[in-house]
N, CA and C atoms of all chains as a GROMACS GRO file, in nm:
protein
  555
    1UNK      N    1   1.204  -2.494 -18.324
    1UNK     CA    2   1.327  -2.575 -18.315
    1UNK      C    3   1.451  -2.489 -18.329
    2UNK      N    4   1.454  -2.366 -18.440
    2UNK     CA    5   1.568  -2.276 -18.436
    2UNK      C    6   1.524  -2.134 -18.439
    3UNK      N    7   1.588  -2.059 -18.436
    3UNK     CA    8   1.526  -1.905 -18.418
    3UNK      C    9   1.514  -1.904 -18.580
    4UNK      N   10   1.578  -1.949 -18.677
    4UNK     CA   11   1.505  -1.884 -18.806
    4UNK      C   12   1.438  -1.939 -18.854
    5UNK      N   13   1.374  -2.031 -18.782
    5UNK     CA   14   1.224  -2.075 -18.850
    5UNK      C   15   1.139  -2.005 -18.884
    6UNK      N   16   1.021  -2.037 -18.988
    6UNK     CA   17   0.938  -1.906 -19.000
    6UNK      C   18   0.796  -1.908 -18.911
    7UNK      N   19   0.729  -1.818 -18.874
    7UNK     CA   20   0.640  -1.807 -18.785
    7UNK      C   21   0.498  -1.806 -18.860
    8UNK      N   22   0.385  -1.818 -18.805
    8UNK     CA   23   0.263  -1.773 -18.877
    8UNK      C   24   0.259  -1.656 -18.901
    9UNK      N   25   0.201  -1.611 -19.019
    9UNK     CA   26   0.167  -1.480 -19.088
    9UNK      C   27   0.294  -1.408 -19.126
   10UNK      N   28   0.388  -1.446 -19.104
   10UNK     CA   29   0.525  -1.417 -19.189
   10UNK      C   30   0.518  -1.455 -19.332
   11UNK      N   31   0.604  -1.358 -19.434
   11UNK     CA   32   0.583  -1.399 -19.586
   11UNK      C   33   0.686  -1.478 -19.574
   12UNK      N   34   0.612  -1.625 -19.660
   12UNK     CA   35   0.783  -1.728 -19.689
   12UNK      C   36   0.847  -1.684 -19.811
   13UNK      N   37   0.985  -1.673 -19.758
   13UNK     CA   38   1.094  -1.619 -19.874
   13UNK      C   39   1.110  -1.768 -19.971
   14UNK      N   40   1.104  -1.690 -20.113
   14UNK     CA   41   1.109  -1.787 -20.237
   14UNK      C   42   1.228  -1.891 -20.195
   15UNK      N   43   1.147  -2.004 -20.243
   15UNK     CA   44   1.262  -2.125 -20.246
   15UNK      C   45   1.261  -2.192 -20.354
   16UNK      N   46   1.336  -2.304 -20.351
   16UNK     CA   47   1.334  -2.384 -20.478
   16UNK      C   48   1.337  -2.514 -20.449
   17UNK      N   49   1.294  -2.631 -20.481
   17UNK     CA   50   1.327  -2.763 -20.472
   17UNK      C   51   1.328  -2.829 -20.524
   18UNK      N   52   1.409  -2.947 -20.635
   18UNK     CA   53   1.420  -3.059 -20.668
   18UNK      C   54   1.290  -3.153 -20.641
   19UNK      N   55   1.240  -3.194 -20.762
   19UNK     CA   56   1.094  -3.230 -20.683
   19UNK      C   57   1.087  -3.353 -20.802
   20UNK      N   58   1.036  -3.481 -20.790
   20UNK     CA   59   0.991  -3.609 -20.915
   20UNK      C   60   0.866  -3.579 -20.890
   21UNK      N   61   0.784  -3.556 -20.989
   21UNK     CA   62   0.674  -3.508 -21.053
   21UNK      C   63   0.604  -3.616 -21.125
   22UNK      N   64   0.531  -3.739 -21.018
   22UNK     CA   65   0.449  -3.861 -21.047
   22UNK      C   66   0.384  -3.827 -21.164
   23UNK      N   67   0.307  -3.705 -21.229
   23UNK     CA   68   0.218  -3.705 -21.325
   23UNK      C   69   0.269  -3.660 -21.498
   24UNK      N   70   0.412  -3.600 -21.459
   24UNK     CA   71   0.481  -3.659 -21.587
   24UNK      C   72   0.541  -3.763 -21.573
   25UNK      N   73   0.657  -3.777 -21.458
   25UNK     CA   74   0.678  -3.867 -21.445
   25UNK      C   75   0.816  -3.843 -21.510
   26UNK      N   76   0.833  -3.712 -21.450
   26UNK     CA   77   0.975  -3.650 -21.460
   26UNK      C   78   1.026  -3.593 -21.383
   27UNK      N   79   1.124  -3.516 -21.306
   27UNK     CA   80   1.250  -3.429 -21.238
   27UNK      C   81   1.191  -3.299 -21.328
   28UNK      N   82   1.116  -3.227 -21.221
   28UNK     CA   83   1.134  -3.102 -21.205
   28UNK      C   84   1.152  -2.983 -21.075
   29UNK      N   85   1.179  -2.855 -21.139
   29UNK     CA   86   1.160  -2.767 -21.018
   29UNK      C   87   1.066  -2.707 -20.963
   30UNK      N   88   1.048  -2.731 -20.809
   30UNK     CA   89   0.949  -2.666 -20.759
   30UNK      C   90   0.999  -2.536 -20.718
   31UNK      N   91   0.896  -2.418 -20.727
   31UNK     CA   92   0.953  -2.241 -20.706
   31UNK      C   93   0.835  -2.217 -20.602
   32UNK      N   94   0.838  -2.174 -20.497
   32UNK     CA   95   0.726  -2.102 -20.410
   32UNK      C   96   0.702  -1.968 -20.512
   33UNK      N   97   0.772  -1.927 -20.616
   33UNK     CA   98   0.771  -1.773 -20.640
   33UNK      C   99   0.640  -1.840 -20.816
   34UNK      N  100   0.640  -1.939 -20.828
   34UNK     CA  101   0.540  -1.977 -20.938
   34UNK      C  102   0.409  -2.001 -20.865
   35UNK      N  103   0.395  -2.059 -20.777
   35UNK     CA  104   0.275  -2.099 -20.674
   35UNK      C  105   0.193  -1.924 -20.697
   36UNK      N  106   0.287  -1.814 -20.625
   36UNK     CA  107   0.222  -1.723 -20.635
   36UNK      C  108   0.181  -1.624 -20.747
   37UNK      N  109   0.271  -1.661 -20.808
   37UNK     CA  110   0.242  -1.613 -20.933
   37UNK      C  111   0.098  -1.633 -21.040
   38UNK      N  112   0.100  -1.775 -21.008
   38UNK     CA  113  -0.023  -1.857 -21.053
   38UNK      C  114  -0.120  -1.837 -20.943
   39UNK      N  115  -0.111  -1.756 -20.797
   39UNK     CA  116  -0.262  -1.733 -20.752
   39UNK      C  117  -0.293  -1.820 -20.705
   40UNK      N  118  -0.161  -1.990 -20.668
   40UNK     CA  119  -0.242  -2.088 -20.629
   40UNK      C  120  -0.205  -2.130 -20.480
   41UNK      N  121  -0.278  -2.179 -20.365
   41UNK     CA  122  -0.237  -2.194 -20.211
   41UNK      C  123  -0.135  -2.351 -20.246
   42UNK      N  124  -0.069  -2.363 -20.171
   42UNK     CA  125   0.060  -2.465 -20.150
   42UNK      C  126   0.056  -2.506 -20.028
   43UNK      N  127   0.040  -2.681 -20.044
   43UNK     CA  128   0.055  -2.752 -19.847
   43UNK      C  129   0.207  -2.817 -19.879
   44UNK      N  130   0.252  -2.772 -19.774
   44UNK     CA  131   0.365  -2.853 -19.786
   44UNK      C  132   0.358  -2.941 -19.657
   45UNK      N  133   0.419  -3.076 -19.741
   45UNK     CA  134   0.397  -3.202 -19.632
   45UNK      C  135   0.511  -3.283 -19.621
   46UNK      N  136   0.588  -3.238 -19.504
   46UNK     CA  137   0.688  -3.302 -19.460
   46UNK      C  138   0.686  -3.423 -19.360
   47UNK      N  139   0.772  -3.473 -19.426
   47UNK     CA  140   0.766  -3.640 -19.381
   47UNK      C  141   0.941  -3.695 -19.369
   48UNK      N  142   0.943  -3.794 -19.243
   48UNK     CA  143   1.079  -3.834 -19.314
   48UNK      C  144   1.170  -3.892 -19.324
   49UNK      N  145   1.076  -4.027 -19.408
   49UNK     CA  146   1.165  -4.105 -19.510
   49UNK      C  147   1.111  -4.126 -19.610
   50UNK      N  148   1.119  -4.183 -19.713
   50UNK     CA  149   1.096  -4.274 -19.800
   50UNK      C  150   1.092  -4.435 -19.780
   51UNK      N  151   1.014  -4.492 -19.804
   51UNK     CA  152   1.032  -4.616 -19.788
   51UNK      C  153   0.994  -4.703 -19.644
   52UNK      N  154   0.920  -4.583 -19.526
   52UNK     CA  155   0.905  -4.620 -19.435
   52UNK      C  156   0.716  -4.638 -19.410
   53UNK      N  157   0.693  -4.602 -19.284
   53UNK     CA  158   0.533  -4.671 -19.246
   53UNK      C  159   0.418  -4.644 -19.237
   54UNK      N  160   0.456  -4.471 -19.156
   54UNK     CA  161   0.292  -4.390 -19.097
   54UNK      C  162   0.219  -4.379 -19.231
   55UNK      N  163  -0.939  -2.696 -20.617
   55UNK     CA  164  -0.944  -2.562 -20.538
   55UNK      C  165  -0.862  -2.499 -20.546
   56UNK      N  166  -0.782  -2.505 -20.634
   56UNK     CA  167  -0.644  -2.378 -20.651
   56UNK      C  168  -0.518  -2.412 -20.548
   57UNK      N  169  -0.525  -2.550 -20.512
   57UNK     CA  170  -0.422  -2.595 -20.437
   57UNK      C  171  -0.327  -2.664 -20.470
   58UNK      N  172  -0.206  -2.637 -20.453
   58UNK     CA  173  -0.101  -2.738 -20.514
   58UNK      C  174  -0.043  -2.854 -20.393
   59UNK      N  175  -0.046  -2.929 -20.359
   59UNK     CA  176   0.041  -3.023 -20.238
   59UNK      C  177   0.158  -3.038 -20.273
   60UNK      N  178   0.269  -3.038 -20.211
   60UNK     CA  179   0.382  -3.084 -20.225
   60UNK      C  180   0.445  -3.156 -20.127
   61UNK      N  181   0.482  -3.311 -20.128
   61UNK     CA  182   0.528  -3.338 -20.035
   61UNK      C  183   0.714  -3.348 -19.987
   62UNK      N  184   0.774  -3.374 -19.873
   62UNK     CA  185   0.909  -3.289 -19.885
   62UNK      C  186   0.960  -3.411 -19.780
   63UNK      N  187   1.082  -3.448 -19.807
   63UNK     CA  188   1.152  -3.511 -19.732
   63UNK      C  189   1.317  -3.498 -19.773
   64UNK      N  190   1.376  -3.557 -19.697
   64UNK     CA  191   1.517  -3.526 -19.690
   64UNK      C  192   1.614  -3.615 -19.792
   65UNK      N  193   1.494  -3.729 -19.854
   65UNK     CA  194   1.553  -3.823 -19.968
   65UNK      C  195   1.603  -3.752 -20.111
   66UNK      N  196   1.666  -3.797 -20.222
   66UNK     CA  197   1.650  -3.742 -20.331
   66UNK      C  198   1.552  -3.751 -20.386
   67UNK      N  199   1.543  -3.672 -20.507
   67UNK     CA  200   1.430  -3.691 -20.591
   67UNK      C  201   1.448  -3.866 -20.653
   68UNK      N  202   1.575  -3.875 -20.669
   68UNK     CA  203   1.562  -4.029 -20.753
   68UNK      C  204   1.517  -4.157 -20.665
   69UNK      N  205   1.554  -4.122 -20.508
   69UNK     CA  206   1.472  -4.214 -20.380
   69UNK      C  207   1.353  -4.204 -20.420
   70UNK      N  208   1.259  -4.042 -20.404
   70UNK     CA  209   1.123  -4.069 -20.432
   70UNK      C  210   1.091  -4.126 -20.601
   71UNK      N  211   1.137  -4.132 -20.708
   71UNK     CA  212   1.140  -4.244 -20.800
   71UNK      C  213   1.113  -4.326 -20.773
   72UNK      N  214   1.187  -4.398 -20.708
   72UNK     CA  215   1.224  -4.528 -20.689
   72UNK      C  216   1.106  -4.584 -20.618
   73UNK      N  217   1.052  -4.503 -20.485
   73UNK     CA  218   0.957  -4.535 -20.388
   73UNK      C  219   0.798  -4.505 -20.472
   74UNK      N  220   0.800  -4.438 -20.538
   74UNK     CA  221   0.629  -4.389 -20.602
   74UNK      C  222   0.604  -4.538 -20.721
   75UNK      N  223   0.776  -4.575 -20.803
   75UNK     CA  224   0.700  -4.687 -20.888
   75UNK      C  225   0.720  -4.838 -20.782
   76UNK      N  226   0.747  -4.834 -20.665
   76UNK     CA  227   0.788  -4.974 -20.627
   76UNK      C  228   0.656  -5.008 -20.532
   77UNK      N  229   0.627  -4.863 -20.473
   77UNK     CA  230   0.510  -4.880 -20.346
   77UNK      C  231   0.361  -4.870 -20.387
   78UNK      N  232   0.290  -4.977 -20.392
   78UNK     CA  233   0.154  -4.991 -20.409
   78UNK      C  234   0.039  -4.903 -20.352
   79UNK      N  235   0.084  -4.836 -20.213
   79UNK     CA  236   0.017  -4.767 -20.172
   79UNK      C  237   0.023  -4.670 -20.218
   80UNK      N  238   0.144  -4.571 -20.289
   80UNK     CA  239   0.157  -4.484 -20.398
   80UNK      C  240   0.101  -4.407 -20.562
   81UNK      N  241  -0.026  -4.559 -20.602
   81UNK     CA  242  -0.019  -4.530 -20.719
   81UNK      C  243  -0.111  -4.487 -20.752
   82UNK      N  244  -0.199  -4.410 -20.663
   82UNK     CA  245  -0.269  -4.276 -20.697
   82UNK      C  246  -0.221  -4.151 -20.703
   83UNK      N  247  -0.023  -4.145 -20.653
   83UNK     CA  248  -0.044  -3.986 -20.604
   83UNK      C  249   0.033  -3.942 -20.733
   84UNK      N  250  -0.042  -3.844 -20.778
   84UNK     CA  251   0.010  -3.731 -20.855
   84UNK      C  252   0.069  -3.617 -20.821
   85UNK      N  253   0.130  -3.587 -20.710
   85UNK     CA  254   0.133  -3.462 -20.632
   85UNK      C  255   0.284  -3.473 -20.644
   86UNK      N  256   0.375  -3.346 -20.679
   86UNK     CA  257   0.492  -3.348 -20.705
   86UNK      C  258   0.553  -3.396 -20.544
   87UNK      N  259   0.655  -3.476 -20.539
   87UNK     CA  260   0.771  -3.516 -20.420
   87UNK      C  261   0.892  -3.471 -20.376
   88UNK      N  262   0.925  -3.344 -20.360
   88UNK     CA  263   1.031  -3.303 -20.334
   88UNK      C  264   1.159  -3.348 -20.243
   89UNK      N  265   1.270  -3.316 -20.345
   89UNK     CA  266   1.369  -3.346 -20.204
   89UNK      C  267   1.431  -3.247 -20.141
   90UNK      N  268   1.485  -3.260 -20.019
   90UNK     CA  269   1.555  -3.125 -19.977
   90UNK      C  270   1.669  -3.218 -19.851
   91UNK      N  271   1.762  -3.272 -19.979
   91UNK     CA  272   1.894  -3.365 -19.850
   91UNK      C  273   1.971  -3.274 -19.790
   92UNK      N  274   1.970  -3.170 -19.835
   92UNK     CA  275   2.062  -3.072 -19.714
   92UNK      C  276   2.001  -3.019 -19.604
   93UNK      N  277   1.827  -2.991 -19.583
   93UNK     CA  278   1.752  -3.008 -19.497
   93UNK      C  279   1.779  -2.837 -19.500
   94UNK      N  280   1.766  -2.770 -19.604
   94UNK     CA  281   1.757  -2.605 -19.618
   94UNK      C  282   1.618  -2.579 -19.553
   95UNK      N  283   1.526  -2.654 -19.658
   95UNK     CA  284   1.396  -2.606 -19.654
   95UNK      C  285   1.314  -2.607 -19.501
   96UNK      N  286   1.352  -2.740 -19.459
   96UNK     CA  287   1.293  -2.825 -19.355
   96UNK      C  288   1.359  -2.733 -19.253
   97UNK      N  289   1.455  -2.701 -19.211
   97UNK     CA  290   1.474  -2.584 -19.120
   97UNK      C  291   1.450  -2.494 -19.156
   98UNK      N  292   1.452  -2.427 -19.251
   98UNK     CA  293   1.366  -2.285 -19.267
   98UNK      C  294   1.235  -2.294 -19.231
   99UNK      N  295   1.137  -2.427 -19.147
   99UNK     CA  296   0.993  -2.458 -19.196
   99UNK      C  297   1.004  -2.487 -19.024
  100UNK      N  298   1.155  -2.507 -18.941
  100UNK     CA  299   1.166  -2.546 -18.822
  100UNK      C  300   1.160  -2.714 -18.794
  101UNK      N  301   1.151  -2.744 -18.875
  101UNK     CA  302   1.102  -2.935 -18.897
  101UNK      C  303   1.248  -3.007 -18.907
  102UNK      N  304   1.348  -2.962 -18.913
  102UNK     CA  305   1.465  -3.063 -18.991
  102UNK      C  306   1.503  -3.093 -18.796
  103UNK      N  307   1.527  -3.210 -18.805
  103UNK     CA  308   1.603  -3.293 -18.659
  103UNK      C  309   1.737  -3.296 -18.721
  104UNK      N  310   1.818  -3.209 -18.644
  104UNK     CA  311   1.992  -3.225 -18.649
  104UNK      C  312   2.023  -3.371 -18.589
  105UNK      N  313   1.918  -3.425 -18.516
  105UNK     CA  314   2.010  -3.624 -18.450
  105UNK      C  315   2.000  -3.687 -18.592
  106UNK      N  316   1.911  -3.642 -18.670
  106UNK     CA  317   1.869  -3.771 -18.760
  106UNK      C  318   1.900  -3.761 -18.884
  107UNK      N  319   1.935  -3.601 -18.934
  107UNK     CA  320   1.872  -3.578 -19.077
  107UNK      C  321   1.785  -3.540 -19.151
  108UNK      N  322   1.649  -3.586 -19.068
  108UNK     CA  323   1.520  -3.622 -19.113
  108UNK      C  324   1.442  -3.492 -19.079
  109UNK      N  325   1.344  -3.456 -19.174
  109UNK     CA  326   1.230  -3.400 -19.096
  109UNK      C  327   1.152  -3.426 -19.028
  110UNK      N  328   1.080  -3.353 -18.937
  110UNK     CA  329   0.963  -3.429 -18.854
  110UNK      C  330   0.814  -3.405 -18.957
  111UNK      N  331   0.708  -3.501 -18.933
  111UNK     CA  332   0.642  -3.484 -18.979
  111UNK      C  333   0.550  -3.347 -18.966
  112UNK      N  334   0.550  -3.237 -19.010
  112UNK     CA  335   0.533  -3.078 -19.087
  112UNK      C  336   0.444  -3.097 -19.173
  113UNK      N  337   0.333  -3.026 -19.134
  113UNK     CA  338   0.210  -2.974 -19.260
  113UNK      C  339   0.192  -2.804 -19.287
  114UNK      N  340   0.225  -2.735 -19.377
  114UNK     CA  341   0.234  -2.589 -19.361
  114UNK      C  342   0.157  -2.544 -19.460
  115UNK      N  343   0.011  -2.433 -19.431
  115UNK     CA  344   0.009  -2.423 -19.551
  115UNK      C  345   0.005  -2.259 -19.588
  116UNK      N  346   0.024  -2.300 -19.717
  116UNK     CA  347   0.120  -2.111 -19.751
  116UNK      C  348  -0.040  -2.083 -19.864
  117UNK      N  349  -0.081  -1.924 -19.818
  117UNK     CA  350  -0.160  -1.877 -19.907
  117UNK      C  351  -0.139  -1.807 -20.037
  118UNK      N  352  -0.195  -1.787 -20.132
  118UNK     CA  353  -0.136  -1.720 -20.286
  118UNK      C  354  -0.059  -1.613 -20.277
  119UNK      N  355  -0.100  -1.553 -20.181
  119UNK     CA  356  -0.008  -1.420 -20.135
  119UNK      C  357   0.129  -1.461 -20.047
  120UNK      N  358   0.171  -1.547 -20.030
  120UNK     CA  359   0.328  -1.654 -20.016
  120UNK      C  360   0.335  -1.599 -19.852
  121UNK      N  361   0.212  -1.596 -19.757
  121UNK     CA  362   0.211  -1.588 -19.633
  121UNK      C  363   0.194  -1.715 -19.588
  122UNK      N  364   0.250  -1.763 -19.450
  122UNK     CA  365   0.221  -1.892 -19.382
  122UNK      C  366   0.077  -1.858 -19.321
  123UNK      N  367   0.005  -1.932 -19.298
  123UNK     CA  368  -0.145  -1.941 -19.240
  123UNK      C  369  -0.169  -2.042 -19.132
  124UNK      N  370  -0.104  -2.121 -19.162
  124UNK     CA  371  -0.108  -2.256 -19.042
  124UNK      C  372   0.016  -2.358 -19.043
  125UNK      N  373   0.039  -2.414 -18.941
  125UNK     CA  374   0.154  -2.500 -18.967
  125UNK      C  375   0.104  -2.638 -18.843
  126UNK      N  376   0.134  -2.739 -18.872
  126UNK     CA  377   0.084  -2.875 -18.766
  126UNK      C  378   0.260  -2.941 -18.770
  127UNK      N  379   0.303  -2.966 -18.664
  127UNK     CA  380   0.404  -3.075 -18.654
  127UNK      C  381   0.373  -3.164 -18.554
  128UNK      N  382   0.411  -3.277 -18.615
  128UNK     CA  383   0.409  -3.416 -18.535
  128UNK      C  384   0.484  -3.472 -18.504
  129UNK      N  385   0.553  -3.577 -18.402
  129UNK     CA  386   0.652  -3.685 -18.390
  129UNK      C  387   0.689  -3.793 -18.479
  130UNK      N  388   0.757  -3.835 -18.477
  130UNK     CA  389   0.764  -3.935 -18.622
  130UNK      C  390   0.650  -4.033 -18.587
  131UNK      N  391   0.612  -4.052 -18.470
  131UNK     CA  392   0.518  -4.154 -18.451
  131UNK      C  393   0.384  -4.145 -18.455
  132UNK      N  394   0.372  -4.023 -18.481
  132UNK     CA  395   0.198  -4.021 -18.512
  132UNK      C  396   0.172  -3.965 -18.647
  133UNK      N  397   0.106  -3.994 -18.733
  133UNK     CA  398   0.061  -3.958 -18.849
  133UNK      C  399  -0.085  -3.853 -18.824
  134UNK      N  400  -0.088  -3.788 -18.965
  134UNK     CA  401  -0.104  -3.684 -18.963
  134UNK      C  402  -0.275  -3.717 -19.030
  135UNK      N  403  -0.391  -3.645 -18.978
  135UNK     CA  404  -0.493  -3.658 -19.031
  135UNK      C  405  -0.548  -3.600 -19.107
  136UNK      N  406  -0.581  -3.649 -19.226
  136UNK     CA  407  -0.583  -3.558 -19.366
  136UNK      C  408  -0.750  -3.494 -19.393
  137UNK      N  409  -0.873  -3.542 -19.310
  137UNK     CA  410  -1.032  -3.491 -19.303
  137UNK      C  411  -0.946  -3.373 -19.190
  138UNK      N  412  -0.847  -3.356 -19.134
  138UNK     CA  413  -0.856  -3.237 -19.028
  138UNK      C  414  -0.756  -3.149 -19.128
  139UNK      N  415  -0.628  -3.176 -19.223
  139UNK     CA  416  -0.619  -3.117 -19.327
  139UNK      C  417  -0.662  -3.036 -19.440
  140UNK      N  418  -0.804  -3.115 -19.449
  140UNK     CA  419  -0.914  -3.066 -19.553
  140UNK      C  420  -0.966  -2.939 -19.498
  141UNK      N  421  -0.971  -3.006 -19.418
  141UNK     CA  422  -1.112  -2.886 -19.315
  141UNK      C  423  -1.032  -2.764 -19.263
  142UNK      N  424  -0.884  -2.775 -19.215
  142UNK     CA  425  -0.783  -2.631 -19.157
  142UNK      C  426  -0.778  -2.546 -19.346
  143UNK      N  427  -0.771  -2.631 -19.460
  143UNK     CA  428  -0.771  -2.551 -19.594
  143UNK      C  429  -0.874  -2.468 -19.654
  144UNK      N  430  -0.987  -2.557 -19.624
  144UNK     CA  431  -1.099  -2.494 -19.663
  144UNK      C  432  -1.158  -2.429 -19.598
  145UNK      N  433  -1.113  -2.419 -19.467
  145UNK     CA  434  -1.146  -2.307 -19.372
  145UNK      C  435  -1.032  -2.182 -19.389
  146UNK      N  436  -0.921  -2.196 -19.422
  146UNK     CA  437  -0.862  -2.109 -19.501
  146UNK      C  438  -0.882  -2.025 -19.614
  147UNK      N  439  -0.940  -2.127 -19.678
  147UNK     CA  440  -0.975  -2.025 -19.786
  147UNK      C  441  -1.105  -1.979 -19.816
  148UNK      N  442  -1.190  -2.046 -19.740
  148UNK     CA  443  -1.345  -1.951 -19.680
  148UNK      C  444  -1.333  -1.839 -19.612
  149UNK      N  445  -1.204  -1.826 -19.508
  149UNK     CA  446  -1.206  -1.706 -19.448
  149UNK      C  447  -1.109  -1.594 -19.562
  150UNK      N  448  -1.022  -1.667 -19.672
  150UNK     CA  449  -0.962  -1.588 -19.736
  150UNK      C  450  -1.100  -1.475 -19.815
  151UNK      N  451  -1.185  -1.568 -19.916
  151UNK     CA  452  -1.262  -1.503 -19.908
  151UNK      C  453  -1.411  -1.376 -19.862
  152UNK      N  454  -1.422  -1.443 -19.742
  152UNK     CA  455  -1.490  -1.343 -19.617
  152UNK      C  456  -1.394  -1.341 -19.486
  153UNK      N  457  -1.324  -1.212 -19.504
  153UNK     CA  458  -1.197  -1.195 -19.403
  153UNK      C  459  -1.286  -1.157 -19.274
  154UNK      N  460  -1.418  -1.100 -19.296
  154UNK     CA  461  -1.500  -1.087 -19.165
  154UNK      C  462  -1.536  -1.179 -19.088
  155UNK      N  463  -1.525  -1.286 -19.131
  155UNK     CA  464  -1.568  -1.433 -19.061
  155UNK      C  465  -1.458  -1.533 -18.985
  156UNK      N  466  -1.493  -1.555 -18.922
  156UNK     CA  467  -1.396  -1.652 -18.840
  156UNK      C  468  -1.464  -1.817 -18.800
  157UNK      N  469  -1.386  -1.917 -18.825
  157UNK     CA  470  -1.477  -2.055 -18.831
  157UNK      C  471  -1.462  -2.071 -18.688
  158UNK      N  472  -1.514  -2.134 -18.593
  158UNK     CA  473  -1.584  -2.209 -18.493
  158UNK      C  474  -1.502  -2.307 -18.528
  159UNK      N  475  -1.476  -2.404 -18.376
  159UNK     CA  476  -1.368  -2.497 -18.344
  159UNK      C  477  -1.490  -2.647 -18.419
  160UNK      N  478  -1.632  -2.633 -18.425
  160UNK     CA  479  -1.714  -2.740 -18.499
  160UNK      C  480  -1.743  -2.730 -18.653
  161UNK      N  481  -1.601  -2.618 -18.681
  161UNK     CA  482  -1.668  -2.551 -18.873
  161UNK      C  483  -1.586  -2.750 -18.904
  162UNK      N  484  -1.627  -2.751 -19.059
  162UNK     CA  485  -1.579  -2.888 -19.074
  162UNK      C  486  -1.589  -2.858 -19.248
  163UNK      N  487  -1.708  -2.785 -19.320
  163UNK     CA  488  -1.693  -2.765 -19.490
  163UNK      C  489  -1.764  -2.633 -19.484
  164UNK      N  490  -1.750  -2.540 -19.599
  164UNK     CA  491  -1.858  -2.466 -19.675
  164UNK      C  492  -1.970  -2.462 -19.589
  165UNK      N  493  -2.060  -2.394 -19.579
  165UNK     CA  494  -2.210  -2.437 -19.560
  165UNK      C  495  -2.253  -2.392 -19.376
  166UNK      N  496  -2.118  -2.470 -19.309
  166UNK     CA  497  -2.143  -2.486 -19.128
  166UNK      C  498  -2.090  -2.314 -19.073
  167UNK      N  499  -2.175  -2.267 -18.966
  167UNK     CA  500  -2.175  -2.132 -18.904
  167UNK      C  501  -2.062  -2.094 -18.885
  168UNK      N  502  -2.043  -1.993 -18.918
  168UNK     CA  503  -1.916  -1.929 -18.899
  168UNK      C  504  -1.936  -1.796 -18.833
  169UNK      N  505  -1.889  -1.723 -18.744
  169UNK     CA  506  -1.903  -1.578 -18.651
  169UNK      C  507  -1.889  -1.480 -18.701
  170UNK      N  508  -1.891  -1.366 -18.690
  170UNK     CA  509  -1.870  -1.264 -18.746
  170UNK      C  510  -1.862  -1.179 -18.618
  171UNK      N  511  -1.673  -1.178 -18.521
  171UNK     CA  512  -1.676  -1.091 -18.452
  171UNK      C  513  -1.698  -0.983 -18.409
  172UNK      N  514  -1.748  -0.864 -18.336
  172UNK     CA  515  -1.775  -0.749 -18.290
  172UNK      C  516  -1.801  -0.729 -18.170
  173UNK      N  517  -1.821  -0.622 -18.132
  173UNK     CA  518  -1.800  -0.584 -17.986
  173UNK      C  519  -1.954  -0.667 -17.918
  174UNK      N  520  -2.047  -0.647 -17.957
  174UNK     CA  521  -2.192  -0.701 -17.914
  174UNK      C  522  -2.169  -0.885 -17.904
  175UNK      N  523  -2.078  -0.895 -17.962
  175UNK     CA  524  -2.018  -1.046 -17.934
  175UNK      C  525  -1.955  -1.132 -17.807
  176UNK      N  526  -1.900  -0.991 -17.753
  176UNK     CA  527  -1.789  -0.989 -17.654
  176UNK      C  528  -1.911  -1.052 -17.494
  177UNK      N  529  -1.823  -1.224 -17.481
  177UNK     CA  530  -1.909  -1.239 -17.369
  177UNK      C  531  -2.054  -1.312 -17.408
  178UNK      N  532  -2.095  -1.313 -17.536
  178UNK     CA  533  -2.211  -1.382 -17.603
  178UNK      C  534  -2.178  -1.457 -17.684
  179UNK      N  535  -2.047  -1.541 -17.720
  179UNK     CA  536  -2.015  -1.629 -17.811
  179UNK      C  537  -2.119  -1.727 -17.766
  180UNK      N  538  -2.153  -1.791 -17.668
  180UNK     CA  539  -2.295  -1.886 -17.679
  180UNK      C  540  -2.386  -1.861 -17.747
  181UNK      N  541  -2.451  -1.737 -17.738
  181UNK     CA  542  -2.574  -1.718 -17.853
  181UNK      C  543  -2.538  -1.714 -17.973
  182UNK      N  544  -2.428  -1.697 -18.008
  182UNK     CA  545  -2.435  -1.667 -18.166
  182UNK      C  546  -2.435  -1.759 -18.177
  183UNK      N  547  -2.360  -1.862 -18.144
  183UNK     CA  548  -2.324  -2.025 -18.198
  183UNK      C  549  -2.429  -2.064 -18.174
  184UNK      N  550  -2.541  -2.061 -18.091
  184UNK     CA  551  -2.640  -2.169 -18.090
  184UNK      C  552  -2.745  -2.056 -18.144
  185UNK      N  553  -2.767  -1.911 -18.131
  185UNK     CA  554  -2.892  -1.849 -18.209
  185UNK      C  555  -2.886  -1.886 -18.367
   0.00000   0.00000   0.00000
């Protein structure tokens, strides 16, 4: 869609996101740079709305 | 399996609040809900639609070593199938572990044949798959 999208097998540069966290059931931050840290794989699943059907 | 999900849309975090305690179909998920209303992430991922705001529906998944491995986008109108989700992860991380192996378009869990390219291959992918 834009040239700086990222491609397969490219490293994704650390991000951060604002994330509600159903299992506390609190506002926290999500870090791509903790995922790896912790050794653990990450799906990210974009969708987009809230409140809608599929 | 050492996997975290995160799901990402262009709402706030206090929208997804609002939507995880109101929506019934919701009240199994434990999986953190991110927001991203400025649509940083979602174009960095190629997914954010400048007509709408919105992302398109985007499945990406990133390995421990913070490389992309696969990415699926869809139209807003088709939803995304989560047994073909399972199966692109765990075929991920079967081949993470045996980098010599490569899954077959019928791999589906653990267990089903997987190849092991080389030159004696070249031109005999029928026999291996069915020897």
């Amino acid at each position: 869609m834009s040239e700086e999208a990222l491609k397969l097998g490219q490293k994704v540069p650390d991000f951060e996101l604002n994330t509600y966290d159903p299992a506390e059931d609190k506002f926290r931050n999500f870090r791509l740079a903790d995922q790896i840290e912790r050794k653990r794989w990450t799906i990210l699943f974009f969708y987009p709305a809230d409140f809608t059907f599929v | 399996m050492g996997c975290d999900l995160v799901t990402v849309s262009t709402d706030t975090q206090f929208v997804h609040l609002a939507w995880k305690k109101s929506e019934g179909e919701l009240a199994e998920v434990r999986y953190p809900m991110a927001a991203d209303p400025t649509g940083k992430i979602s174009r960095m991922f190629g997914v954010y639609d400048e007509n709408t705001g919105l992302a398109l529906r985007g499945t990406f998944i990133i390995n421990p070593e913070g490389l992309l491995v696969n990415s699926e986008v869809n139209f807003y109108n088709l939803g995304r199938n989560i047994d073909e989700l399972m199966r692109k992860f765990k075929a991920n991380l079967h081949m993470s572990k045996k980098p010599n192996e490569v899954c077959p378009s019928k791999w589906k869990d653990d267990g089903d044949k997987t190849l092991i390219p080389s030159e004696a291959m070249v031109g005999k992918v029928h026999e291996a798959l069915v020897g």
